[in-house]
N, C-alpha and C positions, 0 to 999 in steps of 0.2 A: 504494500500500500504506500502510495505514492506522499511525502509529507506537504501538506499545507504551506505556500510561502509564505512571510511575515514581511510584515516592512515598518522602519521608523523614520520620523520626521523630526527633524529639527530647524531652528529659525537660524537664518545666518545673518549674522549682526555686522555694522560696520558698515552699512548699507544704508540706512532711515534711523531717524536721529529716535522714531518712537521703540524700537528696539533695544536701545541703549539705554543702560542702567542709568546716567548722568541726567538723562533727559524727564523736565517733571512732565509727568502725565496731565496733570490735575488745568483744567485754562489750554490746554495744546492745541493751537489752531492748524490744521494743516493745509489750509487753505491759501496762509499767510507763509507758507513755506514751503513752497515747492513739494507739497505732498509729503513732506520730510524726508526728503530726498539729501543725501549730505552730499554736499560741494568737496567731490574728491577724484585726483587722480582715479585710471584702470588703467590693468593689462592693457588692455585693447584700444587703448588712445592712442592714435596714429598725429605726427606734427603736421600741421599745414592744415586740421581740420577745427582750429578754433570757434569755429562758426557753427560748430555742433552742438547742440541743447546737453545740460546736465541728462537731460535722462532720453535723448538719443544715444548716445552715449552709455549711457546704464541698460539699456535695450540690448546694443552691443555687447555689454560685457555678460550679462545673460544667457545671452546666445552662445557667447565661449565658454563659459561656467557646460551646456549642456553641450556643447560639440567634445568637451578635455574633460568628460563627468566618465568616472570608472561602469562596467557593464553596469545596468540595475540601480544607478541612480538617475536622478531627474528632477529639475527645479523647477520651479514655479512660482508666478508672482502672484498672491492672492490679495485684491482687494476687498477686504473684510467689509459690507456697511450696514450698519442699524437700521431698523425701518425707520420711517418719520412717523409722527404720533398721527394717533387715529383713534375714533369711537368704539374701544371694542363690544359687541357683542354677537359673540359667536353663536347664539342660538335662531337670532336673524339672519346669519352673516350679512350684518351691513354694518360698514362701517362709513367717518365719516369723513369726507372733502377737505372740510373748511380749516383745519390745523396741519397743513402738510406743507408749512413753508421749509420746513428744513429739507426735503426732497428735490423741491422745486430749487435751491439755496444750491444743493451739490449739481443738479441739470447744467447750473449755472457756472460753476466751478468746471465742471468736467468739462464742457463746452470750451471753455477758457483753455483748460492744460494742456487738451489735446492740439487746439490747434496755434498754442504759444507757446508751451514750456514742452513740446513733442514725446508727453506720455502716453504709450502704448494706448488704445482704447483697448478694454475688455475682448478678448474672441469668443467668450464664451460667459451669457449669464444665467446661474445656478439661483434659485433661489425658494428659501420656505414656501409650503402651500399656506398660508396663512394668509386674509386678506389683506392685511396689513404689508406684509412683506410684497405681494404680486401688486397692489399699487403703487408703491415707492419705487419698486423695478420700473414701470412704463412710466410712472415722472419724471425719475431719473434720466433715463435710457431710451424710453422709446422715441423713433424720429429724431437722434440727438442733436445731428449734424445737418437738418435736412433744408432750414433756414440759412444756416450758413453755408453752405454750400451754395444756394440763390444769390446771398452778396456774395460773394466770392468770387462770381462769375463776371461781377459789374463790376467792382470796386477793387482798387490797390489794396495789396496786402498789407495792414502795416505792421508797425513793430511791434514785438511781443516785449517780454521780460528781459533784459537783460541784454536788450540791443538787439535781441535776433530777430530774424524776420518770422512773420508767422506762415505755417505750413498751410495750405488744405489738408482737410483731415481727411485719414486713409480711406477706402470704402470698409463700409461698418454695416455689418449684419448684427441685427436685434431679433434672437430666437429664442428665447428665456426658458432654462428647464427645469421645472419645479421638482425639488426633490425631497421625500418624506422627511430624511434623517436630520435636511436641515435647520429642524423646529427647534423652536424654544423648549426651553427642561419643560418634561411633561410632567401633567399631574395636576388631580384638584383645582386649579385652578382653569373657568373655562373658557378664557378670552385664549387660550393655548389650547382647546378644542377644535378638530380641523373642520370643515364644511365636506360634504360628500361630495368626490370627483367632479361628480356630472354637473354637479352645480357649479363649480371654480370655472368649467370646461367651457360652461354656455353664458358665463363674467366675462372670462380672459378665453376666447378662442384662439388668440394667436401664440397661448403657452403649450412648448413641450411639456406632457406627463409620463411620467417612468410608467414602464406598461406592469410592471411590478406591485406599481402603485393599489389599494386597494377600496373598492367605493367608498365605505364607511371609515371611520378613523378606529384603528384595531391598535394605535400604541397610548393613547391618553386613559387615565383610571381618575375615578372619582375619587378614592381613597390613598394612592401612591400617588408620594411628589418623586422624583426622579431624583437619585442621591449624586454627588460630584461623579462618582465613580462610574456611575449609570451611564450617567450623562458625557461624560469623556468617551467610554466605551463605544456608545452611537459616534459618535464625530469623529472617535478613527475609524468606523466601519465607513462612514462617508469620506475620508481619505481614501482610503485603500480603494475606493470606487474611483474616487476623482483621479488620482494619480497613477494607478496599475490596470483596474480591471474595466476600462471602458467608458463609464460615467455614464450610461446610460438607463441606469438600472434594469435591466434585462432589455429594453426600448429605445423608443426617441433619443440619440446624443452620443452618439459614436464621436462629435465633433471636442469631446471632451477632454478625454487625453490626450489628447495631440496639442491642444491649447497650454501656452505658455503664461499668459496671463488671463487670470482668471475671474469675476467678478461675484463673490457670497451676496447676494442679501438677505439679513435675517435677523438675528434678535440678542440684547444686549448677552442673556444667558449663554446661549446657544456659541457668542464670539467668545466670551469670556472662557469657555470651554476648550474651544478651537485654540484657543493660548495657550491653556495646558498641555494639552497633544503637543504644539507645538515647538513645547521648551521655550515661547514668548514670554517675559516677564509682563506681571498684570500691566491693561493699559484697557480705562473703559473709554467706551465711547461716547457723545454726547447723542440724543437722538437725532439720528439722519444722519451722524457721523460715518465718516471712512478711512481705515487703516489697513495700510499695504504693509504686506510681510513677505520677503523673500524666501522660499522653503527650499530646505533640501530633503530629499525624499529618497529611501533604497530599500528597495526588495530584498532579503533576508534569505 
């Protein structure tokens, strides 16, 4: 009988200022910081190309991190982010509009990085079945580029951050794939109760669902909260999805693993978890908030 592979993850530091012990958490705008991206030398800085963005340039060294990675490892950049607040009640699933400015706040942001400070856009977003989380993903994300791309076509580009000129942004597919495991800690509590498939299905028709996925919600209990340990335990089985075996839960999203940069959205618990796995030192988030973590990843 053939053994089970295993794999572990850890964060690699040195990278984003929010990774680093030094750095206070607490007030951390990353908005105001190039995503916390740190102002440093790579490998892969070639002279003559001054004119390349901090995280064009970090794109690159990425890209060498997995071309010089031993068999069975694999990096990935995960951008970790919070839903924005909303009315929960889950036994309507409706939730509400009118407090989703921190959503609309990052649209705005990402809109910004990508086509000034040349941060990767997401290739791939993953996100809780929860109402809360599938609407901050299409605030977010959906259509991101599609205005700007209209001026772009009429108007000079002007300057970004830092002198450089601003890019058009790459072509961007928005195919969002909602996956069970990446709930908030389950239990008791039932704004953290899911809606049944079919209804998310006929809300958000333009979401991938893992075909795995099951109608009714078969992991939330009235009586069990989900302990740390519970709760770790899911978030590396959705590792080990995201990073080795597919991402698509048996379904929708072959385009998973192949993705280098990656896009969570999902729930304060649920990140705060994802850092354990991660060997991340705590760093919460504010709601709507987003934190990018460089992982390294290897099969066992």
């Amino acid at each position: 009988m053939s053994q089970q592979p295993t794999f572990s993850y850890s964060t690699v530091t040195g990278y984003f200022l929010q990774s680093e012990a030094a750095t206070v958490a607490q007030g951390f705008d990353y908005t105001s910081t190039n995503f916390g991206l740190i102002d440093r030398p790579y490998e892969t800085d070639v002279p003559g190309e001054e004119t390349r963005t901090q995280w064009q340039r970090f794109e690159h060294e990425v890209q060498r991190l997995n071309e010089t990675a031993a068999e069975g490892v694999v990096y990935k950049v995960l951008y970790l982010g919070r839903h924005g607040q909303g009315v929960h009640n889950v036994a309507e699933a409706r939730y509400g509009r009118e407090e989703w400015d921190q959503a609309l706040a990052a649209r705005a942001f990402w809109r910004h990085q990508v086509a000034s400070a040349g941060t990767p856009a997401p290739q791939t977003h993953l996100t809780s079945p929860l109402y809360r989380c599938l609407e901050t993903a299409d605030l977010t994300f959906a259509n991101l580029f599609e205005d700007e791309e209209k001026d772009l076509d009429h108007l000079p580009l002007p300057t970004g951050a830092g002198g450089h000129r601003r890019r058009r942004p790459p072509p961007y597919a928005y195919a969002p794939l909602v996956k069970e495991l990446l709930r908030e800690v389950l239990g008791v509590h039932t704004c953290d109760r899911r809606s049944a498939v079919s209804a998310l299905r006929r809300a958000f028709p333009h979401f991938r669902f893992e075909a795995s996925m099951p109608e009714e919600d078969e992991l939330w209990s009235a009586t069990h909260r989900e302990t740390h340990g519970e709760v770790d335990a899911r978030m590396r089985r959705l590792l080990d999805d995201v990073f080795f075996l597919g991402g698509g839960g048996g379904g929708d999203g072959d385009d998973v693993d192949a993705a280098t940069f990656v896009s969570f959205t999902s729930h304060s618990g649920a990140i705060c978890s994802l850092l354990r796995v991660l060997g991340h030192r705590e760093f919460r988030l504010v709601t709507g908030g987003v934190l990018p973590v460089l992982v390294r990843a290897e099969r066992q």
